[in-house]
C-alpha atoms as a printed R data frame, in Angstrom:
   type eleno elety resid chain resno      x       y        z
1  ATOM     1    CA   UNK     A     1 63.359  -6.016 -104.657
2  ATOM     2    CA   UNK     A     2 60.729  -8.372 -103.358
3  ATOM     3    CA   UNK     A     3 58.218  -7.757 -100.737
4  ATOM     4    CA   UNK     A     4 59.739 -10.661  -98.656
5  ATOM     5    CA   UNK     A     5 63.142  -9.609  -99.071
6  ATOM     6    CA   UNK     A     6 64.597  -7.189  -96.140
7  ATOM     7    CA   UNK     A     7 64.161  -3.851  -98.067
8  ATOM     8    CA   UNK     A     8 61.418  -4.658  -99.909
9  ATOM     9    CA   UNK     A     9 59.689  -5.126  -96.307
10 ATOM    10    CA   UNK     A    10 61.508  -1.701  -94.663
11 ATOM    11    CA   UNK     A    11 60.240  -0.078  -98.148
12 ATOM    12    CA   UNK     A    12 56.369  -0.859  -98.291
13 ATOM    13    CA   UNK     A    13 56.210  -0.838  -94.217
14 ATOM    14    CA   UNK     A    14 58.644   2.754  -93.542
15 ATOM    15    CA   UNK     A    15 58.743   4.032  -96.968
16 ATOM    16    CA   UNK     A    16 61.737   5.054  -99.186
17 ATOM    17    CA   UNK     A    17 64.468   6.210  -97.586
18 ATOM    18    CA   UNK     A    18 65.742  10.147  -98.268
19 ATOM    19    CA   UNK     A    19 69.052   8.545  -99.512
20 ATOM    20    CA   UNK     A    20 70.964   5.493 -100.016
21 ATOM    21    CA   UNK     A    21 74.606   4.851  -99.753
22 ATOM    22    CA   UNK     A    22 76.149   2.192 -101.769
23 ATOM    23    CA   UNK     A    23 79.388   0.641 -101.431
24 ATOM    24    CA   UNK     A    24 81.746  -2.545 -100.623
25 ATOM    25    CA   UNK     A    25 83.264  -3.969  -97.607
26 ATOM    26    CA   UNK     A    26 86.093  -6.188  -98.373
27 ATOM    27    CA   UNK     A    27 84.156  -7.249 -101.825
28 ATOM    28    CA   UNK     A    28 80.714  -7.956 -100.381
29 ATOM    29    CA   UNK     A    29 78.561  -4.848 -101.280
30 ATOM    30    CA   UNK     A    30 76.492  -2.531  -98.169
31 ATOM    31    CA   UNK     A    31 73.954  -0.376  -98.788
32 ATOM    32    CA   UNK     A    32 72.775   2.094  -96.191
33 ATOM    33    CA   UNK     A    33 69.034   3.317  -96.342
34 ATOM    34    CA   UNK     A    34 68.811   6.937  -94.272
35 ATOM    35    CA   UNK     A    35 66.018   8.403  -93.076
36 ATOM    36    CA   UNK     A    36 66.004  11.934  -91.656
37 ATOM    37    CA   UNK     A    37 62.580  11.765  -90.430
38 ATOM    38    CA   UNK     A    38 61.628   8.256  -89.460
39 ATOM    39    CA   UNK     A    39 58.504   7.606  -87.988
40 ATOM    40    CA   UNK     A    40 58.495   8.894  -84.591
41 ATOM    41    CA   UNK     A    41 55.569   5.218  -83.795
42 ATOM    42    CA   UNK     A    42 58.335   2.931  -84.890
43 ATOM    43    CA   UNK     A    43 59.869   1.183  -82.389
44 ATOM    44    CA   UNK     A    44 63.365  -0.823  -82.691
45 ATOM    45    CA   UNK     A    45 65.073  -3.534  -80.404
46 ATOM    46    CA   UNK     A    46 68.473  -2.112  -79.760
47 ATOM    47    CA   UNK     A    47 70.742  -4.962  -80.176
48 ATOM    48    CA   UNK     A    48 72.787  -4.222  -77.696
49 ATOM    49    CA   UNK     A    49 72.282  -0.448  -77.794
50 ATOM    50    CA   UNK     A    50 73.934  -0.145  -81.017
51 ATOM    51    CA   UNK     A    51 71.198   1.434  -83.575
52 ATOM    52    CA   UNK     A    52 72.819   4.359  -85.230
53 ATOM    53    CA   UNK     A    53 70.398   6.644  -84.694
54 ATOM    54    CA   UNK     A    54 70.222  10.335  -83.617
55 ATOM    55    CA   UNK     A    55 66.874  12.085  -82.711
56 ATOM    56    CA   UNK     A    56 64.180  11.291  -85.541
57 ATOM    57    CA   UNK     A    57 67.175   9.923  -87.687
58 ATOM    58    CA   UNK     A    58 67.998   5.932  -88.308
59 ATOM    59    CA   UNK     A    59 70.344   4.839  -90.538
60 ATOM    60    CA   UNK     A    60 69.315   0.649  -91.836
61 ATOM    61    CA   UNK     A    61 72.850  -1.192  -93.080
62 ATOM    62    CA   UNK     A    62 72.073  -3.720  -95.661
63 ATOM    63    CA   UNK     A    63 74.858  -6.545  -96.624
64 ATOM    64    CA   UNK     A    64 74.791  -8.765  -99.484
65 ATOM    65    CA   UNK     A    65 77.232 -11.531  -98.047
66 ATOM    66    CA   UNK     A    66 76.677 -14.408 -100.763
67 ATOM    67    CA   UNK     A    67 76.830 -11.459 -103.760
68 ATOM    68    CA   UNK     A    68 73.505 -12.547 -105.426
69 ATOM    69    CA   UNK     A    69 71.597  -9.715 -104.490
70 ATOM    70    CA   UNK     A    70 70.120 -10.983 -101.170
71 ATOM    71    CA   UNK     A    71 70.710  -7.752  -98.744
72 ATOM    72    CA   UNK     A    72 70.072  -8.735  -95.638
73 ATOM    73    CA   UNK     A    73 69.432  -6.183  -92.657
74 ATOM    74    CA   UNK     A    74 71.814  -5.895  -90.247
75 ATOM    75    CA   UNK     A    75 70.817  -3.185  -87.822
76 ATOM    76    CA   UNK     A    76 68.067  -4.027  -85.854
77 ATOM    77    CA   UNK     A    77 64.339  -4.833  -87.290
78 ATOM    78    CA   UNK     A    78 61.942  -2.167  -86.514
79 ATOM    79    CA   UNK     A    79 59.052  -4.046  -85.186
């Protein structure tokens, strides 16, 4: 995991997540990054209002649509 990649650039800039979930969507895989107490300066552009989160809590989904490792974020980028 690269520092230009998607979660190498959530990891140095938010930290590690308190837990990951991985799994696969109809064969591409997903990884969601949780954090139960994200930082309460970061700011996100709701995409349409539809950031999971809940309080102090954001959940980041990761997909790896080409399957060579490349997760890409697909909530919105905390900026």
């Amino acid at each position: 995991m690269g520092a230009m990649t998607d979660r190498g650039r959530i990891y140095i800039v938010y930290g590690p997540p308190d837990a990951i979930q991985q799994h696969t969507i109809d064969g591409v895989p997903e990884e969601i990054w949780h954090y139960s107490a994200f930082s309460r300066s970061a700011q996100f552009v709701l995409d349409e209002g539809k950031l999971p989160r809940t309080g102090n809590k954001v959940d980041l989904e990761f997909l790896d649509n080409c399957r060579c490792n490349e997760f890409r974020l697909q909530t919105p980028e905390p900026k």
